[in-house]
C-alpha positions as CSV (number, residue, x, y, z in Angstrom):
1,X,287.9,158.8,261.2
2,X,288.8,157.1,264.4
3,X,291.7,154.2,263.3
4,X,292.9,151.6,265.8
5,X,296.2,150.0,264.9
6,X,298.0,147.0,265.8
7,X,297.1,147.6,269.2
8,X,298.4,145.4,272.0
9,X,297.9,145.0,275.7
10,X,299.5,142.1,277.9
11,X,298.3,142.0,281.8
12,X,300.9,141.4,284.4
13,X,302.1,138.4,284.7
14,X,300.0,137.1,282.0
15,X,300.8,134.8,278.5
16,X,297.7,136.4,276.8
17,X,298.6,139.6,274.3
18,X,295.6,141.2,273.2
19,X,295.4,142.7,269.7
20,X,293.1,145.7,268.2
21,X,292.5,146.6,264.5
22,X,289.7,148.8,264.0
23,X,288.1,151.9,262.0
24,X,285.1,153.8,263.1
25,X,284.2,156.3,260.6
26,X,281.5,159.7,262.0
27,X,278.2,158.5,262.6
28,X,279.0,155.1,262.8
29,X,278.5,152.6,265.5
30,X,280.6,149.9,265.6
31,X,280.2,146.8,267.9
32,X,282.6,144.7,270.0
33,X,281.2,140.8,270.4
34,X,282.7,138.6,272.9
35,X,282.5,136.6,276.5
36,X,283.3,138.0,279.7
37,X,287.0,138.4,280.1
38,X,287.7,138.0,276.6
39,X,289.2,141.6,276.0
40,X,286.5,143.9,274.8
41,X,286.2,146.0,277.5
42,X,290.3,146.5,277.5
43,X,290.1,148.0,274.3
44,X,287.6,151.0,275.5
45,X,290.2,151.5,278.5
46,X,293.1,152.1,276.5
47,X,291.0,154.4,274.1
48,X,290.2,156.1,277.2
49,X,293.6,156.3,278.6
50,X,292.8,154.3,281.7
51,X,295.5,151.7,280.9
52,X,298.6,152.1,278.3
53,X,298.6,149.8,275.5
54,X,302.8,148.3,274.3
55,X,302.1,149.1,270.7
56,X,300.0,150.4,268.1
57,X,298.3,153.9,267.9
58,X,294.9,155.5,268.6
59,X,294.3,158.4,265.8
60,X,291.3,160.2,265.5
61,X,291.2,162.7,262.0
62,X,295.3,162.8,262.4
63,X,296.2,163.3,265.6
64,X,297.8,160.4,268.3
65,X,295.4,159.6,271.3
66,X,297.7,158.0,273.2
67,X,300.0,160.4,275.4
68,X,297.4,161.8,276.2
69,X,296.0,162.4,279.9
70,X,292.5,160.6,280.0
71,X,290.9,164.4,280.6
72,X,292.4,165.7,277.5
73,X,290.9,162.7,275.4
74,X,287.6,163.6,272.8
75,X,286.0,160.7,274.3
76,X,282.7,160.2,276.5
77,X,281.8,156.9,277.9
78,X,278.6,155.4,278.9
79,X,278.8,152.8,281.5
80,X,276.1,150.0,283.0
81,X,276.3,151.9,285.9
82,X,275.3,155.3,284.7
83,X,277.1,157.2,287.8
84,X,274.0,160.2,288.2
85,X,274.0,161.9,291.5
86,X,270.6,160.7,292.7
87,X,270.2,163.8,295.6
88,X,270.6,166.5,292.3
89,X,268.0,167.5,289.3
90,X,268.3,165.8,286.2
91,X,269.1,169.5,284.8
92,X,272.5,169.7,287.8
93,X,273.4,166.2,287.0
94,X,274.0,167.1,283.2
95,X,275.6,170.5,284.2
96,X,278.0,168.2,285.9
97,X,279.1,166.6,282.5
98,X,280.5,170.3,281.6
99,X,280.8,172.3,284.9
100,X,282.1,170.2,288.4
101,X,280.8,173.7,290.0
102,X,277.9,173.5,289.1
103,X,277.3,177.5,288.5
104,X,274.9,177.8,285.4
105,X,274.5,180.2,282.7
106,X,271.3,180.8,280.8
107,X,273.3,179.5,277.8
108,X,274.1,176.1,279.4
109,X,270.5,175.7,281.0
110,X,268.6,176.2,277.3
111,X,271.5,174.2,276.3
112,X,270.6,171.4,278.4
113,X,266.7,172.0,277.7
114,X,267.6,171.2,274.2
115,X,269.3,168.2,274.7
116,X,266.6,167.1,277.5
117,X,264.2,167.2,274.2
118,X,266.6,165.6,272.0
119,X,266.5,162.1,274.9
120,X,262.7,163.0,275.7
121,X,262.9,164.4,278.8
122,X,261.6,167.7,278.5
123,X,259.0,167.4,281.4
124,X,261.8,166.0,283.7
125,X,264.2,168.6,284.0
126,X,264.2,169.8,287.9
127,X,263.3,165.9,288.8
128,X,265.5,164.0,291.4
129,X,267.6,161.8,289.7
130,X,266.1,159.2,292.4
131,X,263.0,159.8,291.0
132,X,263.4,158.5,287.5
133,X,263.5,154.6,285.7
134,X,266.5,153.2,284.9
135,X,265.7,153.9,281.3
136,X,264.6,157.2,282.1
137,X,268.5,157.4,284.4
138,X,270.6,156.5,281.3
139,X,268.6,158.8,279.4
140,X,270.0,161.8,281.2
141,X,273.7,160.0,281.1
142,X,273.2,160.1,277.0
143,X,271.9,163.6,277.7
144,X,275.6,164.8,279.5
145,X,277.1,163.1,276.9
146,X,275.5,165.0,274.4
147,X,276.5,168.5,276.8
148,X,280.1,167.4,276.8
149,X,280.3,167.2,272.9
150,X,282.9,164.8,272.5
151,X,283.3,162.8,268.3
152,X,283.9,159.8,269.8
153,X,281.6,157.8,272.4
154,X,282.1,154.5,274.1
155,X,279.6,151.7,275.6
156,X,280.4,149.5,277.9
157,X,277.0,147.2,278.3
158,X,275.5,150.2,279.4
159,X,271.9,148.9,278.9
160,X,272.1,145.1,279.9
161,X,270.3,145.7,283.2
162,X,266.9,147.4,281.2
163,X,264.1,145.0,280.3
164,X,263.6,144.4,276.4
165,X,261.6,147.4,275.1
166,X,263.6,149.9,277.1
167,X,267.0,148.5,276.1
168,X,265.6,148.2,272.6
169,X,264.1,152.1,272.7
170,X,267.7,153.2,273.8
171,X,269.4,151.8,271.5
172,X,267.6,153.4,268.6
173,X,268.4,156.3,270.9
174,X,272.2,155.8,270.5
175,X,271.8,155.0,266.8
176,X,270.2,158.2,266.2
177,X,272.7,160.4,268.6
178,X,275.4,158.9,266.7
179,X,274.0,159.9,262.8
180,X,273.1,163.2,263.8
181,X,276.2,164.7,265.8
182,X,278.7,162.4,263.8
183,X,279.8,160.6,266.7
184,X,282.3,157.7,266.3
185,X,280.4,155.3,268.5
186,X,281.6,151.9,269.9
187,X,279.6,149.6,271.7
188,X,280.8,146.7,273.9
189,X,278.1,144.0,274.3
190,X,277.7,140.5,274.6
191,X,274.3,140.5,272.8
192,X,274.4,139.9,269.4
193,X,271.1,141.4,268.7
194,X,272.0,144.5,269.9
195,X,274.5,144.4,267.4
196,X,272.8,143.4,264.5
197,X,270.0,146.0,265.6
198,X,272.2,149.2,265.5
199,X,275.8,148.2,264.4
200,X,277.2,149.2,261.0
201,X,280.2,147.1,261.7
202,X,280.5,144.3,264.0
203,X,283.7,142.8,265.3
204,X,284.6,139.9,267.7
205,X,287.0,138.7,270.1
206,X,288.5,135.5,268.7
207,X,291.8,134.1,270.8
208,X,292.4,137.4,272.2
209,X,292.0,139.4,268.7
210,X,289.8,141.2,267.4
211,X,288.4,139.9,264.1
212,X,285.8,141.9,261.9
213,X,282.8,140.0,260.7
């Protein structure tokens, strides 16, 4: 189980202290309501290490997240901007979640022609990045999550910019990803139907805490 406790974050030269309680248990997703600038996304960067909280603890199955460097966290995130490198295959660009050398071994390439069926990408494999939807892009950002292997997984809006039935379809996507590798997923969004789509839990950003609801 992933347990966030009484964990606080003041910016510089700010009145505002943020506050975090929250449990994700394996192959749950968990979602984080709230307006822009209201906190949600600070919480995913100090689970992430990019910014150090004042107090509290991060504790996935016993052990302290915090201390440690943001490359030695078990944590994968999925951005809006889904960061592929549009002049390489979707097959290198998932390579790249595992292996910045980009030197494959027949174990990693049927590894990644698994997961590629797993998203429904089979047929797209040795396609240009620059070649695909933006559906079809975050597709092969869930895939090099699923290549890195990492329990806990993080969403920041990642699919606000799809139309309807694309968002919709990768949610599910997540939702599924999440029950079958036991992933302790949460989800930033703004959307509260994206919450009460795939969500187990759903929490919200009330004067700068976060409140379960």
């Amino acid at each position: 189980m992933l347990k966030i406790n009484n964990l606080q974050y003041q910016y510089k030269n700010a009145d505002d202290l943020y506050t975090y309680n929250l449990e994700v248990k394996p192959s749950e997703v968990v979602a984080i309501l709230g307006q822009s600038g209201s906190g949600k996304s600070t919480l995913l960067d100090i689970v992430a290490g990019f910014i150090e909280p004042s107090a509290g603890s991060v504790v996935l199955d016993g052990q302290e997240l915090l201390g440690l460097s943001v490359e030695k966290r078990p944590i994968t995130i999925l951005f809006q901007n889904h960061n592929l490198f549009e002049h390489l295959s979707v097959q290198k660009n998932i390579l790249l979640g595992v292996n910045k050398t980009l030197k494959d071994s027949i174990e990693e390439v049927e590894k990644v022609q698994d997961i590629l069926k797993e998203v429904g990408l089979e047929a797209y494999e040795h396609k240009l990045a620059s070649e695909l939807s933006g559906g079809q892009q975050q597709r092969v950002a869930l895939a090099r999550i699923l290549m890195r292997r990492e329990p806990i997984l993080l969403l920041d809006e990642p699919f606000s910019g799809l139309d309807d039935d694309t968002r919709i379809e990768m949610l599910e996507l997540v939702q599924k990803i999440t029950g079958e590798h036991k992933l302790h997923t949460i989800m930033v969004t703004h959307d509260i139907d994206d919450c009460n789509r795939i969500a187990n839990h759903i929490y919200k950003m009330q004067n700068h805490t976060l409140v379960k609801q």
